[in-house]
C-alpha positions as CSV (number, residue, x, y, z in Angstrom):
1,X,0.0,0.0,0.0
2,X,1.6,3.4,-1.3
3,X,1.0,6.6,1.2
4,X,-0.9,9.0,-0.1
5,X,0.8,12.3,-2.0
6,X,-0.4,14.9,0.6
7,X,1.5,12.1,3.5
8,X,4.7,11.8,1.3
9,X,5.3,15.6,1.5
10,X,4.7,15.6,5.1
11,X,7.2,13.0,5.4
12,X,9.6,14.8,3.7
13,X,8.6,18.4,5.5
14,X,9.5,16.5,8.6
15,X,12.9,15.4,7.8
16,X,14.0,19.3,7.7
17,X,15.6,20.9,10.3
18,X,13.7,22.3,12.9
19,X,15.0,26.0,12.5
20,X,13.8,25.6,8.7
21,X,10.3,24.6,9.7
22,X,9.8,27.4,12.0
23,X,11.4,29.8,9.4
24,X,8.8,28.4,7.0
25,X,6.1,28.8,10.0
26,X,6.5,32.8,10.0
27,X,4.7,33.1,6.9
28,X,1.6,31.1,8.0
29,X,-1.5,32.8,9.0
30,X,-2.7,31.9,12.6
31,X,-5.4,29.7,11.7
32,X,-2.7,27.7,9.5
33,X,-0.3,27.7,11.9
34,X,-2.9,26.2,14.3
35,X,-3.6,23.3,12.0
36,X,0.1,23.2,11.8
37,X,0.6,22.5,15.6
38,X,-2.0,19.8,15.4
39,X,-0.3,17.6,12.8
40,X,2.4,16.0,14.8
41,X,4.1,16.7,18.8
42,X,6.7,17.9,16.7
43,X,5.1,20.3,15.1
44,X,3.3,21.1,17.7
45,X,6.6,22.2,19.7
46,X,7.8,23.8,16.9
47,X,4.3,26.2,16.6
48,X,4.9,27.0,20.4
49,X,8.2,28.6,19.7
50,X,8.8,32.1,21.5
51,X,10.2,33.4,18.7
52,X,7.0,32.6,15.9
53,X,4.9,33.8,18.4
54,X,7.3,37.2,19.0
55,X,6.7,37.6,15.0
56,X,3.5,37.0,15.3
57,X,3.1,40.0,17.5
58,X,5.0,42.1,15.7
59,X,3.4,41.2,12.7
60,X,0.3,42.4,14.6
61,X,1.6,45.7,15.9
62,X,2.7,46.2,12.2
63,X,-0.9,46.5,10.9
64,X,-2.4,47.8,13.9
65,X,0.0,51.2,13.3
66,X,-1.1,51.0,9.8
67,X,-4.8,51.7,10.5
């Protein structure tokens, strides 16, 4: 039995460093990030990172002066 395309890809996504994934994890919306963390523990620590979440705000504070 052969793994299915979107499972292959997470396979490989998971092989990667995990100062990659989280660099990868900055440009995720909240509610993908959410579904990120939910995939795996892994990923789960990874989405619970200080330093997303310290973009995230920024991010925030970035289009809150904007308005």
């Amino acid at each position: 039995m052969h793994a299915a395309p979107s499972l292959k890809i997470f396979e490989k996504l998971v092989e990667l460093p995990d100062e990659l994934i989280l660099v990868m994890c900055t440009f995720l919306n909240l509610r993908d990030l959410c579904s990120f963390s939910l995939t795996a523990k892994r990923c789960r620590e990874i989405a619970e990172s200080n330093v997303l979440w310290f973009n995230f705000a920024a991010r925030s504070e970035e289009h809150t002066s904007e308005l």
